[in-house]
C-alpha positions in Angstrom: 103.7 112.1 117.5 105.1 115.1 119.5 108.6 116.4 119.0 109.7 118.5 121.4 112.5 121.3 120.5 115.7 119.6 122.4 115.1 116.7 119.7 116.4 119.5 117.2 119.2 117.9 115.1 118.8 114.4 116.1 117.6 111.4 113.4 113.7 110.8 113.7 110.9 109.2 111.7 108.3 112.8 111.3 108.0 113.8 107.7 106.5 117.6 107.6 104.9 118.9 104.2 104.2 122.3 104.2 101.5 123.2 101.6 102.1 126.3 99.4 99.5 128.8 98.2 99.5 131.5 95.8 98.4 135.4 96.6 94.8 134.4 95.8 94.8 131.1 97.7 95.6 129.4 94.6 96.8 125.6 95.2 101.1 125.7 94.3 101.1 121.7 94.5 98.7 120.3 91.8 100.2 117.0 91.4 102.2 114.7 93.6 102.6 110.9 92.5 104.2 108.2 94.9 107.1 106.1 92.4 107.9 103.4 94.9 105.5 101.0 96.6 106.3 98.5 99.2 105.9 95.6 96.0 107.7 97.3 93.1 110.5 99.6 94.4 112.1 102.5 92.3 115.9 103.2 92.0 117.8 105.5 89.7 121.1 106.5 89.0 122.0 110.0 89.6 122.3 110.1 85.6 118.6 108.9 85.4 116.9 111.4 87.8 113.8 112.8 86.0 113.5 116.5 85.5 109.4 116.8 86.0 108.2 120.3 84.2 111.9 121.2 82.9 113.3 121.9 86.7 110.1 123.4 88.0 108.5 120.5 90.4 111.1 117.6 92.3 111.4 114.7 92.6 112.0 113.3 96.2 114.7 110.8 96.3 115.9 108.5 99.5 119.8 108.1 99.0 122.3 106.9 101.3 123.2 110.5 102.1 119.2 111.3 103.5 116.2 112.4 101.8 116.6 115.0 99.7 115.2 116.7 96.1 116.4 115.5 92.7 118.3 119.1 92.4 120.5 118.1 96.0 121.1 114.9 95.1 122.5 116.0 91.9 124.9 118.5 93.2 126.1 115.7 95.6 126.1 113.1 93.1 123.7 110.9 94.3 121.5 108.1 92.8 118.5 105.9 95.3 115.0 105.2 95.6 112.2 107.9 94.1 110.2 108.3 96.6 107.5 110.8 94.8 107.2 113.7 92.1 106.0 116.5 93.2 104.8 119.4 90.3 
């Protein structure tokens, strides 16, 4: 799908990942792991967020506030659906 830039600001269903590299072309990303599937759906308290490599990868949560990482969601007190960990 094609979004064009006067859709700036307004709710839509594209989810960009940008994939990092190190100075030698290194992969950043080794590991990402989906938490909820369609049968078996995943839901934490704000209290029960995992920390994945003590605060160096996120975890991807959908809370009624948006999508957001594990750190935002803590800072705005939020608990929902783990979408994936990313390390």
């Amino acid at each position: 799908t094609f979004q064009q830039d006067n859709d700036l600001g307004k709710p839509h269903t594209i989810l960009r990942i940008y994939l990092k590299y190190g100075p030698e072309g290194e992969r950043v990303i080794r590991y990402i792991q989906r938490a909820s599937k369609p049968g078996c759906r995943v839901y934490r308290s704000v209290m029960e967020l995992p920390i994945v490599l003590n605060g160096m990868g996120i975890v991807v949560v959908s809370t009624s506030k948006g999508v957001m990482s594990d750190r935002k969601a803590r800072e705005q007190n939020v608990g929902g659906e783990l979408l994936c960990t990313v390390s």
